[in-house]
C-alpha positions as CSV (number, residue, x, y, z in Angstrom):
1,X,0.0,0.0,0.0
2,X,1.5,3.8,-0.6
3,X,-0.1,6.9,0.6
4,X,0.7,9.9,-1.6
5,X,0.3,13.8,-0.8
6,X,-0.1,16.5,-3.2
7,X,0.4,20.1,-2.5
8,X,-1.1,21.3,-6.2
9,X,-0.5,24.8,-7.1
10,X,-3.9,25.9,-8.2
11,X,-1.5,26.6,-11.6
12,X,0.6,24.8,-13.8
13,X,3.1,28.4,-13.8
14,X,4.0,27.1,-10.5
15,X,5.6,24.2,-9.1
16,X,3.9,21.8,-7.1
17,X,4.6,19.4,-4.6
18,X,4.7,15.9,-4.0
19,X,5.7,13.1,-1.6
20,X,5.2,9.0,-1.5
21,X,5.3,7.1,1.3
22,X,5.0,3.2,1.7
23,X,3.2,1.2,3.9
24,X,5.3,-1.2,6.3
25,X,4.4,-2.7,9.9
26,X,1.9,0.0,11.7
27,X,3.2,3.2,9.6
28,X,4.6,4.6,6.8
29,X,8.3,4.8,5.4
30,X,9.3,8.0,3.0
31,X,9.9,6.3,-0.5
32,X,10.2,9.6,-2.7
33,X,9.6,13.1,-3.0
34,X,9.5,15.7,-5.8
35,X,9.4,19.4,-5.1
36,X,9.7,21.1,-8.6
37,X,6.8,19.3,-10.4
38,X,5.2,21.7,-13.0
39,X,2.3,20.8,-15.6
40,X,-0.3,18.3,-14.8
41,X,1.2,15.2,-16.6
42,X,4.5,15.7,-14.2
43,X,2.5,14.4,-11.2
44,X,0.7,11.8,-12.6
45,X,4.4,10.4,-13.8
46,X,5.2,10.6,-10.2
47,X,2.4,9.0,-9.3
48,X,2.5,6.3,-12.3
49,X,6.1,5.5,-11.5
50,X,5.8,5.5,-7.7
51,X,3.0,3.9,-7.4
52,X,2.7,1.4,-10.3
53,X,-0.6,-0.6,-10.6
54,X,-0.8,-1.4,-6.8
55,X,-3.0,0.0,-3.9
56,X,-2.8,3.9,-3.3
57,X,-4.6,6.7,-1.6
58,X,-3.7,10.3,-2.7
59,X,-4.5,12.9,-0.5
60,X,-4.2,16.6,-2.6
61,X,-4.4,20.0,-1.2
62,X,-7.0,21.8,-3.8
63,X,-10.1,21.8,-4.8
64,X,-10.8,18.5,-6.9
65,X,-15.0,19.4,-7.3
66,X,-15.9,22.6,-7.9
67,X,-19.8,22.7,-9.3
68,X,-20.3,26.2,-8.5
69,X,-19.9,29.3,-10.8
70,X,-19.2,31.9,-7.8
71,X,-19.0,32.1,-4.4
72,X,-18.1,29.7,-2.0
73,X,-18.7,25.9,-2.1
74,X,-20.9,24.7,1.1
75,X,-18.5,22.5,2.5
76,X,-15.6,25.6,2.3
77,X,-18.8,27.2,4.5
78,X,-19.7,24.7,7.0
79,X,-15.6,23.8,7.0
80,X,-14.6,27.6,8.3
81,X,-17.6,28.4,10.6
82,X,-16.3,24.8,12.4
83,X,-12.5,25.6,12.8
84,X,-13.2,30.0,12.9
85,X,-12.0,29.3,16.7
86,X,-8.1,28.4,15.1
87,X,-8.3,30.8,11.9
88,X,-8.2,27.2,10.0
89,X,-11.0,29.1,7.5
90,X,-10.9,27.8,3.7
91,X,-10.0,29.4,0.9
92,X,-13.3,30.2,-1.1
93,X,-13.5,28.1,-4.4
94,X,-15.6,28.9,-7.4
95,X,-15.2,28.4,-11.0
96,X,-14.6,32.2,-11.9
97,X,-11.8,32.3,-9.5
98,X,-10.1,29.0,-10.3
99,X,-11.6,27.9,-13.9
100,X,-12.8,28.0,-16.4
101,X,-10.9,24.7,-15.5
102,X,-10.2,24.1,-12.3
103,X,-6.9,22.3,-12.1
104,X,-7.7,19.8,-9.3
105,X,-10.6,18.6,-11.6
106,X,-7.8,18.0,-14.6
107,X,-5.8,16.4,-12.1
108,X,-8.4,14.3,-10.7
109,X,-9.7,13.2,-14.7
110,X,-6.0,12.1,-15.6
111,X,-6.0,10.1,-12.3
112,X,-8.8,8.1,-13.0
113,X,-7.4,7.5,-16.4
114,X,-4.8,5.3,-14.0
115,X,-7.9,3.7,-12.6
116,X,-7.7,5.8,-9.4
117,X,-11.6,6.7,-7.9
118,X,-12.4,9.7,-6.7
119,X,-14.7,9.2,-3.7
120,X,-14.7,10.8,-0.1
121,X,-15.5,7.6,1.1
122,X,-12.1,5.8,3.1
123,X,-12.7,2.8,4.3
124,X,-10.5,1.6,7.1
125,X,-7.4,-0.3,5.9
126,X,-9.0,-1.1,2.5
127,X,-7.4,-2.4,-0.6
128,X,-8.2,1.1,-2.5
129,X,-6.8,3.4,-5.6
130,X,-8.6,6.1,-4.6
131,X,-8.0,10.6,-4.5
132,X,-9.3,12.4,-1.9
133,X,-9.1,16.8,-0.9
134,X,-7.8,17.5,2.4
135,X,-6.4,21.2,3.7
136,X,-3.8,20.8,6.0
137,X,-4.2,23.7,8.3
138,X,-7.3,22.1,10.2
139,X,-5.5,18.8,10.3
140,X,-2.5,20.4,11.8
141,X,-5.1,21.7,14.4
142,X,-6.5,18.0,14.6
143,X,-4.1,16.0,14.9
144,X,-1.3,18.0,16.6
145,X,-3.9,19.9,19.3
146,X,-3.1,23.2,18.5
147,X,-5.1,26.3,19.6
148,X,-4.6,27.9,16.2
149,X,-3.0,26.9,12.8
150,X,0.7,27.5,12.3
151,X,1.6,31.0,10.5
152,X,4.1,30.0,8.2
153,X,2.6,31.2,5.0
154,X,3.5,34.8,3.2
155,X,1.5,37.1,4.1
156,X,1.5,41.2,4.5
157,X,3.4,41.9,7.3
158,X,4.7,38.2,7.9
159,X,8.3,38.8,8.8
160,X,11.1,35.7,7.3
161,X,11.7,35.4,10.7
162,X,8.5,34.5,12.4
163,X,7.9,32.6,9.1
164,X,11.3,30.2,9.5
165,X,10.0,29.6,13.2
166,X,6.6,28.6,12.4
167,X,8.3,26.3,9.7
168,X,10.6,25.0,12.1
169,X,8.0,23.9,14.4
170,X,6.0,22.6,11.6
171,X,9.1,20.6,10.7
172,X,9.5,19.5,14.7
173,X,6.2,18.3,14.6
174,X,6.1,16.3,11.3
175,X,8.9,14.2,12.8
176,X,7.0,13.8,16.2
177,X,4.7,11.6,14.3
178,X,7.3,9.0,14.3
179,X,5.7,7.6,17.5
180,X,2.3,8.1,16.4
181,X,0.2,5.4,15.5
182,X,0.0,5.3,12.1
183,X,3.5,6.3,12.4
184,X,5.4,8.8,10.0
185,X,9.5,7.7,9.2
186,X,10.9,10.9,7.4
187,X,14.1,11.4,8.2
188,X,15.4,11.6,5.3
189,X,13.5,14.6,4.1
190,X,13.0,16.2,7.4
191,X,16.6,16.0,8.3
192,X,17.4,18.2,5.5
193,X,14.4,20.7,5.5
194,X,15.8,23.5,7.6
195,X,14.0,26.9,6.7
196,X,16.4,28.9,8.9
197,X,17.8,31.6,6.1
198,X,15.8,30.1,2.8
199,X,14.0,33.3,1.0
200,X,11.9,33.6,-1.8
201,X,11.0,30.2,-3.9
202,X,13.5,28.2,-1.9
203,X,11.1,28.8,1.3
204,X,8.0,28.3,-0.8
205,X,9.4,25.0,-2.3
206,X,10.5,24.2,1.6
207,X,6.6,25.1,2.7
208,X,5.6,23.3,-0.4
209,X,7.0,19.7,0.5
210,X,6.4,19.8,4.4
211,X,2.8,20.3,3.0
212,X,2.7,17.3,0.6
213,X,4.6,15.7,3.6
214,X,2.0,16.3,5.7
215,X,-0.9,15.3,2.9
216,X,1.0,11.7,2.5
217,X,0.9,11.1,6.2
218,X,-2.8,12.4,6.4
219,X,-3.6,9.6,3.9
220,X,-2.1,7.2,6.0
221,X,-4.0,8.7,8.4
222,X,-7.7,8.1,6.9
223,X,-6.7,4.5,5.6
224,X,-5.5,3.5,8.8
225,X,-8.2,4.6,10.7
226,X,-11.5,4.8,8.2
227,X,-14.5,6.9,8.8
228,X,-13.7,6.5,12.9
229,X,-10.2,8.8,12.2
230,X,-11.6,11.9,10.1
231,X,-14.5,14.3,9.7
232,X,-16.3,15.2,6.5
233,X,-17.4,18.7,5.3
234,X,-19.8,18.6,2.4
235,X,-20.6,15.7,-0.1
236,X,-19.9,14.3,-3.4
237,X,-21.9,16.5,-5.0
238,X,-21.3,19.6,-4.1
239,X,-17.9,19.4,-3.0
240,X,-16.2,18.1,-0.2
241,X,-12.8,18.1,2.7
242,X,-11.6,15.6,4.8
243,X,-10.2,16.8,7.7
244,X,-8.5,13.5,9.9
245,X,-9.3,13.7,13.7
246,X,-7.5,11.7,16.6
247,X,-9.7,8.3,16.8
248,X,-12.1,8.8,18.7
């Protein structure tokens, strides 16, 4: 079984994110990572050539069903009013803002083309090939108890420096989960993924891959656990999030 997390620019003009992990005894091992991926068909190579015709759940950070023109998709709705309390809020998603198409949709059609379903439906430890959307700020919240998301993104008046400590606690945390259960082994990458001093694209592709990081192990996450480990916002109709919860 592999778990793979996508942190999708909602553009091909900028790079994207990915990360694979693999399944072994009661967690999951880093097997490959990309941080440079550009149009569509890049990450579903990665996928293709990690992943192979075997038993996967992707999680992706974006939008993959976006039925409305404007405004905001109910489940972006019901998902902010829930986590307002930890500034966890959603982006609003509409077709005018992200179409006239929406990338995660594209992605989502060439993934099925690898015979991967598209389903907010996880059931526990299932043999699946299967995408799911997830946003990793409520999940940080969820699973790592904090009072409010962690400000590591750019934003007005967002100094490097209070941005490289939020990063650097991201990155503390992420290898805490190496005695979880599911457990995360990321060494490798997380060893290496020091924001202290990165600028400009370099800290965005650093952001970038601790989110896909983070996406891969929240697959693990919902397989391991099923409906019992995560909370749905919205429907398959409509539009949808998983967000995964301590068991529970």
């Amino acid at each position: 079984m592999k778990f793979v997390g996508i942190d999708l620019a909602w553009s091909a003009a900028n790079p994207s994110a990915a990360v694979l992990l693999r399944k072994e005894g009661e967690g999951g091992v880093l097997e490959a990572w990309h941080d440079r991926l550009g149009a569509d068909e890049e990450i579903v190579d990665f996928v293709r050539q990690g992943v192979g015709e075997g038993s996967a759940l992707i999680a992706v950070d974006a939008p993959l069903l976006v039925p409305n023109e404007e405004g905001t998709r109910p489940c972006d709705r019901e998902l902010s009013r829930f986590y307002r309390w930890a500034q966890a809020q959603a982006y609003p998603a509409n077709r005018r803002r992200l179409g006239p198409r929406v990338r995660g949709e594209e992605l989502v059609r060439l993934l099925e083309g690898l015979g991967f379903r598209h389903d907010p439906e996880v059931p526990a430890q299932g043999e699946v090939r299967q995408v799911v959307e997830v946003f990793p700020h409520p999940a940080a919240v969820e699973l790592f108890g904090l009072p409010r998301i962690l400000r590591y993104k750019a934003r007005p008046g967002r100094s490097y420096a209070a941005r490289w400590a939020e990063l650097e606690r991201f990155r503390e945390l992420l290898a805490g989960l190496a005695g979880r259960r599911p457990a995360l082994h990321a060494a490798a990458l997380l060893g290496q993924a020091r924001p202290q001093g990165l600028r400009g694209q370099a800290l965005k592709r650093l952001e970038d891959l601790l989110d896909a990081l983070f996406c891969a192990y929240i697959a693990l996450h919902l397989w391991y656990w099923g409906p019992r480990g995560y909370r749905r916002f919205g429907d398959r109709r409509s539009g949808y999030i998983l967000v995964p919860i301590p068991p529970g």
